[in-house]
N, C-alpha and C positions, 0 to 999 in steps of 0.2 A: 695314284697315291705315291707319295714321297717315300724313297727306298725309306729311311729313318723311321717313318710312320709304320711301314708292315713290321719292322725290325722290334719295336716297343709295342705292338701288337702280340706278335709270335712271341716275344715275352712275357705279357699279360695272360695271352693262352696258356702257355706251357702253366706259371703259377696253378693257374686252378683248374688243369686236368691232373695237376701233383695233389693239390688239395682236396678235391674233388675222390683221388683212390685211396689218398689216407681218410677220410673220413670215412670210407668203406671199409675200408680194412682194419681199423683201430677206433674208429668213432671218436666225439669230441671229449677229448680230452688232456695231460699238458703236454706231451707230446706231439699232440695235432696241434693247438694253440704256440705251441712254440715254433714249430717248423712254419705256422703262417705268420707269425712275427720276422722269422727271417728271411722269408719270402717276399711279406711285403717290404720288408725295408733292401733288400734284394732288387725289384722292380722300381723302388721310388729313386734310388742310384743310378740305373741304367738309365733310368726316363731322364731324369736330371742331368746325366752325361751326354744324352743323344742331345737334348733340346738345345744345351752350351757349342755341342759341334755344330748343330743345324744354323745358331742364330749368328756365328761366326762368318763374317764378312771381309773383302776387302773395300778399299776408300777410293772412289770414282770422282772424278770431276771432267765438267763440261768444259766446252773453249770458251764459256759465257761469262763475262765478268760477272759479278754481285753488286747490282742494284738498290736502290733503297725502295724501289716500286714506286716511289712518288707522282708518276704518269698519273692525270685524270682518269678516277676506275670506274666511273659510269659515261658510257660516251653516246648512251641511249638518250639520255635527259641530262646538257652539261650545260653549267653555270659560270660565270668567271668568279664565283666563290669558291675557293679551295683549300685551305687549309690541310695541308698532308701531315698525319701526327704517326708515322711510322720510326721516327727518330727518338734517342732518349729513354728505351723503355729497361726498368730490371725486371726480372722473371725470380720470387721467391730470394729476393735481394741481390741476383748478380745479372751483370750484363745480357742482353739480348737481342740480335737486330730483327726486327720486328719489318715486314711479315712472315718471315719464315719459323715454323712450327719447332721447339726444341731441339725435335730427334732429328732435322735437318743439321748437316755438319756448315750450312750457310748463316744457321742461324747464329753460330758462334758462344752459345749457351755451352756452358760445361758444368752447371749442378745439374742437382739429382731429379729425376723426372717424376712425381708421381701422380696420383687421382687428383689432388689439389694443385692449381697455378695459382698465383697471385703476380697478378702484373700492376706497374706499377711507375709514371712519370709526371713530370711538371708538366703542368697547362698553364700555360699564356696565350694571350692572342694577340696580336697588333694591333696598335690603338685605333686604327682607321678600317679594321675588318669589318666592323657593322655602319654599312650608311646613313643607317637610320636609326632611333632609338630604340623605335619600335620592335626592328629586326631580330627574329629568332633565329638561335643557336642550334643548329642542328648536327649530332655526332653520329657518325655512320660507321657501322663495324662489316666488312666483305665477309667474313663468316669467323666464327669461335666454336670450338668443338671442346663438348659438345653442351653441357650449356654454361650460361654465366649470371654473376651480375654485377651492373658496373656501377663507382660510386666516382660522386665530385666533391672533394672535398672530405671526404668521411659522411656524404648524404649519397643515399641509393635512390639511385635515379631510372632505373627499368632491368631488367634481365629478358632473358632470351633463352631459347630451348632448339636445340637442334644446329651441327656443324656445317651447312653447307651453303645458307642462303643468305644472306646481306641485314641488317637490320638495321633501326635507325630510333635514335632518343632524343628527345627535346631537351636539351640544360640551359635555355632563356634565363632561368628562376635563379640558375644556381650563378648565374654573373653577379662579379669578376670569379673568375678561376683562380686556384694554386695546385693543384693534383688533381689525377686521372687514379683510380686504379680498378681495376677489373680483377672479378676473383670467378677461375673458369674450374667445372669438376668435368672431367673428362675417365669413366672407366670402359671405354668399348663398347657400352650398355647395349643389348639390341634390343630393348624398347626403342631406341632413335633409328634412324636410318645411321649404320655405319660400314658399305659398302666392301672394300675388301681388308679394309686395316682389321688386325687382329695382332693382340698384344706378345703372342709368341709367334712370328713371323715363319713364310716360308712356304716351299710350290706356290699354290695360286693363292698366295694369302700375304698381305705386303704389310711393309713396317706401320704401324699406324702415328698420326698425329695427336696431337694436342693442344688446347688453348686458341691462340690468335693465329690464323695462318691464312688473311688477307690486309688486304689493306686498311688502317684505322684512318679517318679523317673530318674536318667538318667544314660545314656552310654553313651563310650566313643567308637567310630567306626573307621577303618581308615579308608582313602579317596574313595578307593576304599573296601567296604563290599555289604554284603548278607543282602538282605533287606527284603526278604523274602522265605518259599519254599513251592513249592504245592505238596503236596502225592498224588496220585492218584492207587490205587488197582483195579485190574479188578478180574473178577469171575475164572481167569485162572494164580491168583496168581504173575502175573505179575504188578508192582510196579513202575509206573511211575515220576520219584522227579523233580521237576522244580527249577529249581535258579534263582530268581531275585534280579539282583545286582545294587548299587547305582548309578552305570553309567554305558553306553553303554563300553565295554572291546574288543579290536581284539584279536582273539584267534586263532590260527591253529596249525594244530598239527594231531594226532590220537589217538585212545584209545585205552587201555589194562587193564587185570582186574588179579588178582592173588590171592592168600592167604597170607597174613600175615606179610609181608615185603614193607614198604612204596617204592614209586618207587625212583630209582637214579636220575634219568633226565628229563627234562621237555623239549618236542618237541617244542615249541612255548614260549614266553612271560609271557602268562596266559594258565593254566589247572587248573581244579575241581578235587577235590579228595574226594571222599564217603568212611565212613570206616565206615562198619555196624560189631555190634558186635553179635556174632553167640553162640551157645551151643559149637560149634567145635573150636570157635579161632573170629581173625577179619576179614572178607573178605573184597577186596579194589579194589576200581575202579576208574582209573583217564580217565578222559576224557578232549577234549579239548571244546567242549561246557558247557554249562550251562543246561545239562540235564544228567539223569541217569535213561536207564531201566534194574530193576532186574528180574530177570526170579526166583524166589523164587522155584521152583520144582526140578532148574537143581542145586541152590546154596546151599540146606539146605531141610532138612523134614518140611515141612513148617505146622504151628501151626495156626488155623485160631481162630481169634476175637472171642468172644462169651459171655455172662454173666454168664455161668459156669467155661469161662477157657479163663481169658481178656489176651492174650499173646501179647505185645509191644516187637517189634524192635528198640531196641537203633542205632543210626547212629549218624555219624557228615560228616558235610561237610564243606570244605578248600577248597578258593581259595589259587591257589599257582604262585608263580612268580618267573620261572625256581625252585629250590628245595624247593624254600622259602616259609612257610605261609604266607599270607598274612593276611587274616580274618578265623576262623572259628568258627561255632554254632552248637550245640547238638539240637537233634529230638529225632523221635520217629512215628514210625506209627504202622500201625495191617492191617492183611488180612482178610478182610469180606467185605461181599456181600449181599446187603438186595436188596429183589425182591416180586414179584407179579406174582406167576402162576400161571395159569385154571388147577384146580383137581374137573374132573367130572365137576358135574353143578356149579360148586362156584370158586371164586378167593380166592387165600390162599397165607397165607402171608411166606415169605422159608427166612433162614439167612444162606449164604453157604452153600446151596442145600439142607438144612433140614427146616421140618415144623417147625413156632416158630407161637407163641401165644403170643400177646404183653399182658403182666397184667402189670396194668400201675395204676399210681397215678399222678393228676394234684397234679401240684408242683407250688407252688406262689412264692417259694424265699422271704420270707417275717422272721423278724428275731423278738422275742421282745423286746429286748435292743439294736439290731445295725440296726433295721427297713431292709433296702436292704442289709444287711453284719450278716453272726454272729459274736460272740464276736472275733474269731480267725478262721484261717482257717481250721481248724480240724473239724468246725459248718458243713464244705458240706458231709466232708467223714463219721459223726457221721447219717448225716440224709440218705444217699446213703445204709449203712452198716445197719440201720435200716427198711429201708424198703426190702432189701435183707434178712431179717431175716424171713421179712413175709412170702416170696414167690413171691413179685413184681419184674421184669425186667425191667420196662418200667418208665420212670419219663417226663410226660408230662410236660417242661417246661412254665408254662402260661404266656404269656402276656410280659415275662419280659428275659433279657440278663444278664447271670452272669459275673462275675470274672472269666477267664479263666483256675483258680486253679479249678474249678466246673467242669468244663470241663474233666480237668483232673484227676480228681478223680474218673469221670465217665468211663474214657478209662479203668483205672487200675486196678478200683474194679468190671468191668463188668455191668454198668446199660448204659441201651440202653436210648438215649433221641429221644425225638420228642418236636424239638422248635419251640415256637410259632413268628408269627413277632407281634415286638412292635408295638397296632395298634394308629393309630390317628384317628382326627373328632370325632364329638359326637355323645353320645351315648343316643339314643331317649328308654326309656320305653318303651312304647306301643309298638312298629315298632319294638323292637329289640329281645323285650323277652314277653311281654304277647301276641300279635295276635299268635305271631311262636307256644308258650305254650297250644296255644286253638285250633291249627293242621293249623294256614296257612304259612305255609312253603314253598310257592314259591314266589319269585319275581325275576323281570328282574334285573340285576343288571349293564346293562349297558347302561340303561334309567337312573341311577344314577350318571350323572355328576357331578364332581370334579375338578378346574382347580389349578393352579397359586401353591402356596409356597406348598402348605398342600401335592396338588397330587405329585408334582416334590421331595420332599422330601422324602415323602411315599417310595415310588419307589425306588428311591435313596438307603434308609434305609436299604429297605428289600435285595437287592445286595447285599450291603459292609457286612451285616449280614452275607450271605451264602458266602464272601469272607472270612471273620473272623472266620468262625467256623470250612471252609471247610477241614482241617487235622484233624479234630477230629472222632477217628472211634468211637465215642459213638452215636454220629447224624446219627441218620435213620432215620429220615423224618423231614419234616418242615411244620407249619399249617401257610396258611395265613392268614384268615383274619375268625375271630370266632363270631358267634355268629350274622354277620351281622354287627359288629360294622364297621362304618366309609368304608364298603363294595363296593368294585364298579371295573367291570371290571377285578373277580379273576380270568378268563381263559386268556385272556390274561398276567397279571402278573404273575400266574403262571410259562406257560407257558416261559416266558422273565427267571425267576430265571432256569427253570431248560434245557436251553440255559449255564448257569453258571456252574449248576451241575447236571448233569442227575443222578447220584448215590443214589439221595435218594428220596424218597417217597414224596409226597406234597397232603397235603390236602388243597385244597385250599380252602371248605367252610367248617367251622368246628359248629357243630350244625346244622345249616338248611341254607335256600337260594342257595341251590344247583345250580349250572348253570350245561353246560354238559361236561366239560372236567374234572371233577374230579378224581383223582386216586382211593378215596373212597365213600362209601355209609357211609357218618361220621352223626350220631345222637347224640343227646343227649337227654336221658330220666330219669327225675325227680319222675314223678308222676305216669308212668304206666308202669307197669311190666308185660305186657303181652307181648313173645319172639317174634323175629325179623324176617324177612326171607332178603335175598341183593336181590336187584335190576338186573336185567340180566347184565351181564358185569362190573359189580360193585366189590367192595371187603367192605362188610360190615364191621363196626367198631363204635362201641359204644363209640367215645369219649368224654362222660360224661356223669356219673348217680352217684347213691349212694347219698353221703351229709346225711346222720342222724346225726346226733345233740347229742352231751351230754356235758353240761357246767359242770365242776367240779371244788367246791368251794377252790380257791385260786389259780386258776391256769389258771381263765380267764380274759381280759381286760377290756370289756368292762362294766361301770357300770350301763346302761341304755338299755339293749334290747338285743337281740341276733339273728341271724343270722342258717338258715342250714335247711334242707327238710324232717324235722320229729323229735322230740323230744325224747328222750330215759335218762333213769333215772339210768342208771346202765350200769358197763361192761356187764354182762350177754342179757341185752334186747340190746342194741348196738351191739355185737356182731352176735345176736338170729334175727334183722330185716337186717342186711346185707347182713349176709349167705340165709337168707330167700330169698331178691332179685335175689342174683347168684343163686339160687337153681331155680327159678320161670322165670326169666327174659336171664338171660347169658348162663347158661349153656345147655336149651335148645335150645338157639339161633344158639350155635355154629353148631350142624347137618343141621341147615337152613343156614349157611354161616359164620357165624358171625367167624371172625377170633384175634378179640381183643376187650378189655375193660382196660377203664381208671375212676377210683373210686375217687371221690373227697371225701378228698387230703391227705397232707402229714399231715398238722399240721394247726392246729384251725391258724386262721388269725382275730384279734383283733375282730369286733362282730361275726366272722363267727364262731360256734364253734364246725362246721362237722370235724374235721381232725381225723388223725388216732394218731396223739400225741396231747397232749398240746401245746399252743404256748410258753409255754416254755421249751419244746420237754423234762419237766422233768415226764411225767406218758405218758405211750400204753394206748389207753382208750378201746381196745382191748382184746380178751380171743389169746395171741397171737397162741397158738394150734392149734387152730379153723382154724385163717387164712391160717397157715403152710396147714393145711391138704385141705383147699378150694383149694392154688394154686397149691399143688401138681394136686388136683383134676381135676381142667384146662385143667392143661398141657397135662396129660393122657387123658381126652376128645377129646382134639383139637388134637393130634397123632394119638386117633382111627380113629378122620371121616375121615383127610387127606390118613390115609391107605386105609379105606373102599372106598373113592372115588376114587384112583388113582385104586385100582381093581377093579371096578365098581357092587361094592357090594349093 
């Protein structure tokens, strides 16, 4: 707990163990009613003084310039319709550069922030954006916290619920344009998922956002397009592509597949056309459904996924109408396979039928001039490529949903993620982190009811989450619900998400309050580094320890306290109690099961100032050697046991 916190605490107590012996001693009356008049207004000053010194900050900046974001933001399903409307915008009549969230110092917004945003610019479009008459207008918002609704023209045209996930609105109807404007209510609510923003900031609780803080933009679609497409890889290389199109289409016809030459003729109306590009040339498959399986063994030497060798499959897929294009979009997938086998007495974690060892790093996504954005988009693949330097594969996404460019940076340059779901409901002390801290780590968690907006949304949430991310080969697992926060009924949730996706890993309690359908034996340990052994039937996994501490002057936030699980004065002693951990705690773990660890984190986060960078990711606060030679060190540990146990050595 934040020194700050005990301090207005021991003040609260002190109040009513005073109030508490006068009412014994004198009973209520105005003298007791006046001493608690002076009392509380005695405690509402001090709290008021603490919270002003807590939330008192210094002003960080990265070596990133400030971008306007205008990069194509879906690179899952991309069009050569673009439209980027991130320029031009006021926020409650004054300036804003838009995407970045108000209480960003990027965003260059200087009024007053409150529950209500009202944004607000001209729409034009270029007279040659729609090629056809017919063509629909489509406006796509990257996320609005926490909800909105947006109007064309002074006509309300759709709203939205919920800060994290991308939405999208038809304005066909409302052509020609003259104004956009978006009116967002953002109060922290935790009926929504709102992860770790909290309006009075500080320890593990970060400045929160508002309004618009991705990218706004729109395409132009025809009547009939591709709305979406689902990849699906199995462990046998085989490549399943789904097509979902904007409207039911009659198709018949048959398929044929070739090398290199688009087809002549179209058997039916409507056909699909895949043309994946190869080492050898393009291979092409028309079909008259909305599906395509590739046999990748019999098409091509096939190249499987991995953080030493990210290999992506370029494709595009066409509707066609007899020879005619109709719509088409560029992709991209990868072949891998993340699983759970019994070697010997333990569960071990295999990526494409090889042993893999997640070394991971919780990841907050947290920026110090664009707060949930860095300055440009080169912030994801500067932080990806750095921690790849250490020897990390793994980036536990915490608490929070990026920019899909995150995503993609993650296929490319090879870093495996494990996302977490944005949690909701509150978050109790006591109940959530000191009982668990002092070893009670079980409760029921479905004597924990929850009904009405908060549960139905929850829920909801966490879906569209595993629908949105689902093509991305970087996602191997997903944690639900950590720490206990706002927890209730994670085997069945679970359960429901991996109905959705069976493909990837699910922790469903991450820290403690284990129930019994978990994938893993997931801890987290802070304070004792004595080694682990899993649970029968379990796959042990350490996701979270570490956190030491070194604030270094000029390159920390916060100006009243700090944050992190052990102080250190130096690279050398940061470095020297780390490795000390993995030497004590991790790496004899692994011969008792332990098949991964996730080290908090990437980068100090405003009081916290355990990271492996600065939060202005400008100093490694690292002996970077050290760590190179720790994760080589890992990797060769968790190889041996898996050999030794698969020979039952």
């Amino acid at each position: 707990m934040n020194p700050k916190d005990i301090a207005s605490s021991m003040n609260l107590l002190f109040c009513i163990i005073v109030l508490i012996v006068l009412l014994i001693v004198i009973g209520p009356g105005p003298i007791f009613f006046a001493v608690f008049a002076v009392l509380a207004a005695q405690y509402a000053l001090m709290h008021a003084v603490l919270w002003r010194r807590r939330m008192a900050h210094y002003t960080l900046t990265s070596d990133l310039k400030r971008s306007d974001w205008s990069a194509y933001p879906r690179p899952q399903l991309r069009r050569d319709s673009y439209l980027c409307l991130n320029d031009g915008w006021t926020l409650n009549e004054s300036p804003i550069n838009i995407p970045f969230a108000p209480q960003a110092n990027l965003s260059g917004y200087t009024g007053r922030i409150g529950f209500k945003l009202i944004y607000e610019r001209e729409l034009t479009i270029p007279s040659d954006f729609r090629k056809h008459d017919d063509d629909r207008l489509l406006l796509h918002f990257g996320a609005v916290d926490q909800t909105c609704q947006v109007y064309v023209d002074d006509r309300l045209v759709g709203s939205h619920e919920g800060g994290y996930l991308p939405f999208t609105i038809d304005v066909t109807e409302c052509f020609p344009f003259h104004r956009l404007k978006v009116t967002a209510t953002d109060k922290t609510s935790h009926r929504y998922p709102v992860g770790k923003q909290r309006i009075k900031r500080g320890g593990m609780w970060y400045t929160p956002v508002s309004g618009i803080w991705q990218t706004v933009w729109m395409e132009a679609v025809p009547s009939l397009s591709i709305e979406s497409l689902k990849t699906t890889p199995d462990e046998n290389n085989l490549v399943t592509i789904d097509v979902k199109t904007s409207r039911p289409v009659p198709s018949v016809g048959s398929s044929a597949d070739k090398m290199g030459n688009a087809p002549s003729g179209s058997a039916g109306p409507i056909s699909y056309l895949l043309r994946l590009s190869l080492d050898e040339g393009v291979y092409e498959l028309c079909s008259d459904q909305p599906r395509f399986l590739l046999d990748m063994n019999a098409i091509t030497a096939p190249v499987m996924w991995s953080p030493d060798n990210p290999r992506l499959y370029d494709f595009s897929v066409s509707i066609l109408s007899g020879d005619v294009p109709v719509d088409s979009v560029d992709s991209y997938f990868a072949l891998r396979h993340v699983e759970i086998r019994q070697v010997g007495a333990y569960k071990r974690l295999f990526l494409n039928g090889q042993p893999i060892f997640w070394h991971g790093l919780l990841d907050q996504g947290y920026f110090c001039d664009g707060i949930f954005l860095p300055a440009n988009e080169s912030g994801y693949a500067s932080d990806i490529l750095n921690m790849k330097e250490l020897g990390f594969n793994l980036l536990r996404k915490h608490i929070k949903i990026e920019p899909e460019v995150f995503y993609y940076d993650c296929d490319r340059l090879g870093m495996m993620v494990m996302q977490d779901m944005v949690n909701s409901g509150r978050y109790e002390f006591f109940r959530e982190t000191a009982f668990p801290t002092l070893g009670f780590l079980k409760r029921n968690d479905q004597t924990r009811i929850y009904g009405g907006k908060r549960k139905e949304f929850f829920e909801q949430h966490c879906k569209d989450t595993v629908y949105h991310l689902y093509n991305h080969p970087c996602i191997i697992s997903y944690t639900v619900f950590n720490e206990g926060w706002g927890q209730y009924d994670s085997d069945r949730i679970s359960a429901m998400l991996k109905e959705i996706d069976p493909t990837r890993i699910y922790d469903n309690t991450s820290g403690w309050f284990e129930q019994s359908e978990n994938d893993l034996d997931s801890r987290h340990l802070y304070f004792d580094q004595t080694p682990i052994e899993s649970k029968p039937g379990k796959l042990l996994f350490l996701s979270e320890c570490g956190g030491f501490s070194q604030a270094i002057p000029g390159h920390f936030y916060a100006k009243s306290g700090s944050y992190g699980y052990g102080d250190c004065d130096s690279m050398d002693a940061l470095t020297d109690r780390t490795v000390e951990m993995y030497e004590k705690l991790v790496i004899p773990s692994i011969a008792t099961g332990l098949s991964g660890v996730i080290y908090t984190q990437v980068s100090d986060v405003e009081d916290e100032v355990n990271g492996i960078y600065t939060y202005d990711r400008k100093l490694c606060k690292f002996d970077k050697s050290r760590l190179q030679e720790l994760s080589l060190r890992l990797y060769n540990e968790y190889n041996a046991a898996c050999a030794a146990e698969s020979e039952g050595l």
